[in-house]
N, C-alpha and C positions, 0 to 999 in steps of 0.2 A: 504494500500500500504506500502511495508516494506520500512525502509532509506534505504536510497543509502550507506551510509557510514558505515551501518552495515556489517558484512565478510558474506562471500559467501563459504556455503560448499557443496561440490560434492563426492559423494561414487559411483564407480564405479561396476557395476555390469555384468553379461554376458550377453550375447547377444546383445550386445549395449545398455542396460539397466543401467539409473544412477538415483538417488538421488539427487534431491538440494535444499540447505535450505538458503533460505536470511529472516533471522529475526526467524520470528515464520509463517514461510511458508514455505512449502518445497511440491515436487512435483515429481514423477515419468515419466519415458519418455524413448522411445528407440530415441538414438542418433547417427546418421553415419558419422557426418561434425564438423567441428569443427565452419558452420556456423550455422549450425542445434541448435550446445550447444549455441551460441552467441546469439540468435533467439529468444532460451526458457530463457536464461538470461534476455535480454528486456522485454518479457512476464512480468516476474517476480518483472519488477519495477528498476532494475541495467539501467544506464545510458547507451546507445551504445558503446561510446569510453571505458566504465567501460569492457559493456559484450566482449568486440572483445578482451582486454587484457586479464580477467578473461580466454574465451574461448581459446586461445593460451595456457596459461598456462597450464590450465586442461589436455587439447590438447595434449602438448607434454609430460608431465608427465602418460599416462594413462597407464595403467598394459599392457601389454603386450595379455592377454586373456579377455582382456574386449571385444574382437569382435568376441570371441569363440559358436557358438552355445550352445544352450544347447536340448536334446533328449525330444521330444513331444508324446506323444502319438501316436499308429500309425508308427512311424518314424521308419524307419532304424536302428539300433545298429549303425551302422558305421560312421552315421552321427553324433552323438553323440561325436564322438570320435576328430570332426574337421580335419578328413583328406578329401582328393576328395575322389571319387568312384574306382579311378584308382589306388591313395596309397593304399589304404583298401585290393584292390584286389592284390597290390604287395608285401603287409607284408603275407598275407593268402599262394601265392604263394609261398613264400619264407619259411614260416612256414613248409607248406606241403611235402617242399624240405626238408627239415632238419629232418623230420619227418622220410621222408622214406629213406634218406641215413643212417640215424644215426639204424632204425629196421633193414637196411640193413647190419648194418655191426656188429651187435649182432651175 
């Protein structure tokens, strides 16, 4: 079981994908909550009152694309890309337009 009073590191990764190391333990995990991260902190041997601070912190500091999909096998191009179905179809449409005014006016 790691100390408690050892630091606590988290690497952010996509898909809701993180890192966390307390001591000489560390651990992978997809995470959506910020009680989800507080959760796997307790797992981990961090104190409650320790993991719900540590979780906030994390929490609020996280990358911005840390909830970004990433393309599977299978999958769609477009999903890859992190837009809906309906952005994808309005850059395309948009594209298409631009496409055929700008051949049009050659």
């Amino acid at each position: 079981m790691p100390d408690p009073s050892e630091d606590v590191r988290l690497i952010w990764g996509v898909n809701r994908w993180v890192m966390i190391e307390v001591g000489n333990e560390h651990v992978q995990h997809q995470i959506g909550s910020r009680e989800q991260l507080s959760a796997l902190l307790v797992e981990m041997g961090v104190s409650a009152s320790r993991s719900r601070t540590l979780a906030t912190a994390f929490w609020h500091d996280r990358p911005s694309d840390a909830a970004l999909g990433i393309r599977r096998v299978n999958e769609a191009m477009w999903r890859s890309s992190g837009l809906r179905w309906w952005q994808a179809a309005l850059v395309l449409v948009i594209a298409l337009t631009a496409y055929v005014v700008l051949a049009a006016l050659r």
